[in-house]
C-alpha positions in Angstrom: 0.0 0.0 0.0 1.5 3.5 -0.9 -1.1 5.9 0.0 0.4 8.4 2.4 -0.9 8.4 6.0 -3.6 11.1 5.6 -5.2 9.3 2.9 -4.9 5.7 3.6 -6.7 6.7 6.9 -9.8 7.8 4.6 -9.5 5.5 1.7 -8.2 1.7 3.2 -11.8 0.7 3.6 -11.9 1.0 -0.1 -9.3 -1.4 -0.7 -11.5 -4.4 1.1 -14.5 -3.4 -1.1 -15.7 -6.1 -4.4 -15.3 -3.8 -6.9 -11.4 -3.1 -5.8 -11.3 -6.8 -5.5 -12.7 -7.3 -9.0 -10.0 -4.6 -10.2 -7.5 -6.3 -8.7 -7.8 -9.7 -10.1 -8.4 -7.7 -13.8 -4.8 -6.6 -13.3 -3.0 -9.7 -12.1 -4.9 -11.6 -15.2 -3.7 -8.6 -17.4 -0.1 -9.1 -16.0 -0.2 -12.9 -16.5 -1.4 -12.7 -20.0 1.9 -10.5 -20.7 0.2 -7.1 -21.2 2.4 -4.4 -20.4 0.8 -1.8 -17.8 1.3 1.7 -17.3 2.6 3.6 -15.1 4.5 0.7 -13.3 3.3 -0.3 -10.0 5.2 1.3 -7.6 3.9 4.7 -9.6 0.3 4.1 -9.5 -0.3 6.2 -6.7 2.2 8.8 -6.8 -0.4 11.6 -7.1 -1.2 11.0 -3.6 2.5 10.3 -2.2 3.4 13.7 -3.7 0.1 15.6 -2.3 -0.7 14.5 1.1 -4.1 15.3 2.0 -3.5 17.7 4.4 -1.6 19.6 1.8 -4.0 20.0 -1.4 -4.6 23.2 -2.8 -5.4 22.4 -6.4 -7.1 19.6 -7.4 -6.6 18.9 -11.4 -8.7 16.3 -13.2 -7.4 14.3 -15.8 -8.8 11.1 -17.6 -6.5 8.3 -18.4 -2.4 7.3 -17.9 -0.8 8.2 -21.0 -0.2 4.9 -22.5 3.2 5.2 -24.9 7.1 4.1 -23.5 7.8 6.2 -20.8 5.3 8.4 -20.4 2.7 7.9 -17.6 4.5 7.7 -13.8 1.2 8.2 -11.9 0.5 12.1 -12.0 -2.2 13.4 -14.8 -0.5 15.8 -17.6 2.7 14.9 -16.7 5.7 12.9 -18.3 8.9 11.7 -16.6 11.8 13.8 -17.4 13.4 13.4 -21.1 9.9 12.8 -22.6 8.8 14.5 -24.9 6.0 17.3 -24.1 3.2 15.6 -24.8 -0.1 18.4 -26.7 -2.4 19.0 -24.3 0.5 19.4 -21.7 1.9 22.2 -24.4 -1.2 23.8 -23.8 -1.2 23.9 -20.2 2.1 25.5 -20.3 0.9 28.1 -23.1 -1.9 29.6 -20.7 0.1 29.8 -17.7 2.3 31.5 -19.8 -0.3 33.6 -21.1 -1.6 34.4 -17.5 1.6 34.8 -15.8 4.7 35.0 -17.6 6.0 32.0 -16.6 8.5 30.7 -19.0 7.3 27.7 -20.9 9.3 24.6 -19.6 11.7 22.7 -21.8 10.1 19.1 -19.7 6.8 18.1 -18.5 7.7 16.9 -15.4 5.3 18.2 -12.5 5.9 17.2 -9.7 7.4 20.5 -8.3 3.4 21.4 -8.8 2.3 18.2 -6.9 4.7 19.0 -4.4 3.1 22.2 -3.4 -0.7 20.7 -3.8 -1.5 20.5 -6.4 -3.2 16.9 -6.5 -2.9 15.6 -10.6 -5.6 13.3 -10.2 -6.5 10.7 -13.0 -10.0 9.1 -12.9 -8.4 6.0 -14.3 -5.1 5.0 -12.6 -3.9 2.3 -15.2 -3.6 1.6 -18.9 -1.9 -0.9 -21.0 0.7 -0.4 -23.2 -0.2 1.8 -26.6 -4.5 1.1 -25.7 -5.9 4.3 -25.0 -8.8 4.0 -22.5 -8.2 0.1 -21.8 -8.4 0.0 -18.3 -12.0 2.2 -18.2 -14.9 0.9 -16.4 -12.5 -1.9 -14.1 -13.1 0.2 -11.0 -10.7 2.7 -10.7 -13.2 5.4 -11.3 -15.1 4.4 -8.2 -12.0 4.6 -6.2 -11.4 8.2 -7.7 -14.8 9.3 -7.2 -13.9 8.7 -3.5 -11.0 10.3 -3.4 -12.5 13.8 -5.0 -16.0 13.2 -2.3 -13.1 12.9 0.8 -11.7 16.3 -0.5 -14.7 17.9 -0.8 -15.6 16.8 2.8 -12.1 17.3 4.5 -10.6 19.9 3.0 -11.5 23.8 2.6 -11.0 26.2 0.3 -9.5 23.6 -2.6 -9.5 24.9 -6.1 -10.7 22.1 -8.5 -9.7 22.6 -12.4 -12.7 20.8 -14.3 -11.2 20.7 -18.3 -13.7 18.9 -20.3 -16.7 17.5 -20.1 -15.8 14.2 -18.7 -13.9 16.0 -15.7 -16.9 18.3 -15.4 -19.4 15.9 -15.0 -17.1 14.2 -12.3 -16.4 17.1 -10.5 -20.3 17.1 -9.9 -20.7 16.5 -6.3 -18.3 19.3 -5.4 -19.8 22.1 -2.9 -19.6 25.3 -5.1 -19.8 27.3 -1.5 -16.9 25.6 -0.4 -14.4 25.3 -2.6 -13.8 26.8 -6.0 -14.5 25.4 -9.2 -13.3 26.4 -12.5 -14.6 24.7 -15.6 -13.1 25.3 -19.4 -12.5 22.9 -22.3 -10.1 20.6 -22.3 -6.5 21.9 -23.4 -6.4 19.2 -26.4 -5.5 20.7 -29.5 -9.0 19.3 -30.5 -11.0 21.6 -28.0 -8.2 24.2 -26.6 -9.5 27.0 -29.1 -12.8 26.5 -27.5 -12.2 28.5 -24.4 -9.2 27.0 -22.4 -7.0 29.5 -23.8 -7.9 32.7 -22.3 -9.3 30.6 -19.3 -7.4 32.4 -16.7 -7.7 29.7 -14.5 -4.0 29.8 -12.8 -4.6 33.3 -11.8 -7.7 32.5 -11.0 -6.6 29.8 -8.4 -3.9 32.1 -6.5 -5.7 34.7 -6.5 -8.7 32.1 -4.3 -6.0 30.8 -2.2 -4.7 34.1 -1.3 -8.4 35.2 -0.4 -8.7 32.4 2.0 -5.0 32.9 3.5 -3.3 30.2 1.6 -0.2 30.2 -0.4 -0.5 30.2 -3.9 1.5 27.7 -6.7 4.1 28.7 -7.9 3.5 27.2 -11.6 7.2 27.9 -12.6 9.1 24.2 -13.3 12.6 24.2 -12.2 14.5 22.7 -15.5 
């Protein structure tokens, strides 16, 4: 189990639950059959080893692992260092520089974001090798939809980042009185043009945590 304290104290019961049961045995048979599963196991839950529950600032919302060589290590939007940028991640980077000046990073590595948490937060924590969307509907979403209703209920003043519709309509059960939500398209080059550019959403989301006496992300990557 790699869930840090915090977490694991809100989410083990999860673990002992059928349909967790059901997605473990999907990935042992998917292991046994040779399929080649990203990220690799120990990486799985990095997004909450990085951003202890106590610390989350920013949740942001992502859909699947990214599912070529070397890509996914457990934190949406982002690669491992020496990967190559991957679109929708050029995008993020355009709009923060956009919003703030920040220079656009040579790497999409973020865990300097996840660091100071930010939670990157897939819906689906798995994926096979080169199969875009293999591992929907196993379970992971369930577990994910827990994770988002135990930040809603112990944590204040979050900022969640809702691109797309899929991240919007999980993002549903948020309390719009308690935290913030920001909704825009997603920053694919298929729907960027539709309104994530010119989102202002980084600003947006310092300038809330500063409101409610929190420090705000520095969205700057160290290269």
């Amino acid at each position: 189990m790699q869930l840090e304290p915090g977490w694991l104290s809100r989410l083990a019961s999860e673990f002992e639950q059928p349909y967790m049961a059901a997605l473990r045995a999907f990935l042992l048979a998917q292991k046994k059959a040779g399929k080649r599963i990203f990220p690799a196991g120990d990486e799985i839950f990095n997004a909450f080893t990085h951003t202890p529950l106590e610390q989350v600032k920013v949740v942001i919302l992502g859909q699947d692992p990214y599912h070529g060589e070397g890509q996914a290590h457990g934190l949406c939007f982002s690669v491992k260092p020496g990967v190559k940028v991957p679109p929708s991640l050029q995008n993020i980077f355009k709009e923060i520089h956009a919003e703030l000046g920040c220079p656009i990073p040579s790497h999409g590595y973020l865990t300097a974001w996840a660091d100071q948490g930010v939670l990157l937060l897939n819906s689906v924590l798995s994926v096979e090798s080169g199969l875009a969307a293999s591992h929907q509907g196993k379970g992971w979403e369930t577990f994910t939809d827990r994770v988002i209703e135990v930040v809603n209920r112990e944590c204040e003043a979050v900022v969640f980042m809702l691109w797309g519709s899929y991240a919007q309509r999980k993002g549903a059960i948020i309390d719009r009185q308690r935290h913030c939500v920001l909704s825009a398209p997603h920053p694919s080059p298929l729907s960027a043009h539709r309104g994530f550019f010119g989102c202002g959403h980084f600003r947006a989301a310092n300038e809330y945590l500063v409101a409610n006496g929190r420090q705000p992300i520095d969205w700057r990557l160290p290269e």
